[in-house]
Structures are given as structure tokens and as C-alpha cells.
C-alpha positions as CSV (number, residue, x, y, z in Angstrom):
1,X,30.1,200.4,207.0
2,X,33.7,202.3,207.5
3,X,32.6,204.6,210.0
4,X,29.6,203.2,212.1
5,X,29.7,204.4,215.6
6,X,31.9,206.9,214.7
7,X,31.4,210.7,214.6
8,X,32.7,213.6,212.8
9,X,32.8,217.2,213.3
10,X,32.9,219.3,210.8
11,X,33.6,223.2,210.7
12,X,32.0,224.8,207.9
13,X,30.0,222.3,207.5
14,X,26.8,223.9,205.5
15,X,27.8,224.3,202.4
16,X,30.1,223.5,199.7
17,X,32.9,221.1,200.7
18,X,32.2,220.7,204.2
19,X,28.3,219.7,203.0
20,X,30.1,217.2,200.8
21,X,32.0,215.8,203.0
22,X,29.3,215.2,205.4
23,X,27.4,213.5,202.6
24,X,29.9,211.3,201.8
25,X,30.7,210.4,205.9
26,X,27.3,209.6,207.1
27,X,27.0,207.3,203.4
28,X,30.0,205.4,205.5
29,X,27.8,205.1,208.4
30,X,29.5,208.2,210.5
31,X,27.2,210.4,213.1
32,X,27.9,214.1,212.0
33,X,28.0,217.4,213.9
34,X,27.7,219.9,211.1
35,X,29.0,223.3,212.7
36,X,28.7,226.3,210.8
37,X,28.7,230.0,211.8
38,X,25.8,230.1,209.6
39,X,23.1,228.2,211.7
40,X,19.6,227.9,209.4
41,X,22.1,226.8,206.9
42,X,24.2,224.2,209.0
43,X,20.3,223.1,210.6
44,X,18.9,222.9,206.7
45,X,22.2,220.4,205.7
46,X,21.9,218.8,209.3
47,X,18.2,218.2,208.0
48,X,18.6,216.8,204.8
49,X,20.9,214.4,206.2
50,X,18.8,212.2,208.7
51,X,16.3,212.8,205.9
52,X,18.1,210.6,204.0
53,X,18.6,208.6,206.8
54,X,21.7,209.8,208.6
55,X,22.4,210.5,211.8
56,X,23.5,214.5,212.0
57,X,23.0,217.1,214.2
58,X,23.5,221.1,213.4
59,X,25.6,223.8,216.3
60,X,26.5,227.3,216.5
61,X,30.3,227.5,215.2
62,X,32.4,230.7,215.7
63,X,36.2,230.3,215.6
64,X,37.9,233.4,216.3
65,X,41.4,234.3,214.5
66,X,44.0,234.0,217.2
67,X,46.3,236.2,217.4
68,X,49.8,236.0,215.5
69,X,47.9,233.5,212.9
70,X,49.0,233.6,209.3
71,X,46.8,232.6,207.0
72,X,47.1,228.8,205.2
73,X,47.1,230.0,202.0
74,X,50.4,232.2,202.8
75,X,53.7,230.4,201.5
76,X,56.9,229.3,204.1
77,X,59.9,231.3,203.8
78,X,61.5,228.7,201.8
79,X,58.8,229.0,199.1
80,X,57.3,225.6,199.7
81,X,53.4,225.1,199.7
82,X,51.8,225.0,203.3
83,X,50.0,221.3,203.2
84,X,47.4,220.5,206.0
85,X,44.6,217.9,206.7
């Protein structure tokens, strides 16, 4: 598979498209660390996964705003669309 012995974090990883993505990675073979800031949530997905057969473990996420951050969804000066992975 694409991603055996590999292993993926992923922040918001209880629901919606952090859940998916999970799915889809441990389908490729990938370990997961689900890590939500909503815990029964992140430990239910985490749960589900090695269910199904998947290697996946749930933590405690909280990732404080530093300071001076501007939000993604904000625009650059020059109008152009902020892009990130």
C-alpha cells in the first residue's frame, strides 16, 4: 500500500474532512493520530478506524491562535487568494 509504515497526524481530525481524510489514509496503509479538541469525538473516529482494521489512535488537540495571526481565509494585499497545504 502507498503509505505502510507511515503515519499521519491529523488536526481536526473527528469529523468532517479531517475524518475523511483519515479514512482514506489508513485505506493506503497509513498509522493515524486523529487529534481533535473534541476528544470522545476524535476517540469514537479513532475507534471506528482499527474497527475496520486500521491502525489509529485519538489525543487531546488545542492549538492556540498566536498572536499577530491573520486568518487563512483573509486575502494578500495584492488581492490574490491565500493557497496552503
Amino acid at each position: 500500500m502507498r503509505f505502510d509504515r507511515r503515519t499521519a497526524v491529523i488536526t481536526g481530525g473527528a469529523i468532517g474532512f479531517g475524518r475523511a481524510f483519515a479514512r482514506a489514509l489508513v485505506a493506503e496503509g497509513a498509522s493515524v493520530v486523529i487529534a481533535d479538541v473534541d476528544v470522545e469525538m476524535a476517540e469514537r473516529t479513532a475507534a471506528e478506524l482499527v474497527d475496520a482494521g486500521g491502525k489509529a489512535i485519538a489525543v487531546a488537540a488545542t492549538l492556540p491562535i498566536p498572536i499577530g495571526w491573520t486568518p487563512l481565509s483573509r486575502r494578500r494585499s495584492n488581492g490574490s487568494a491565500v493557497s496552503t497545504l
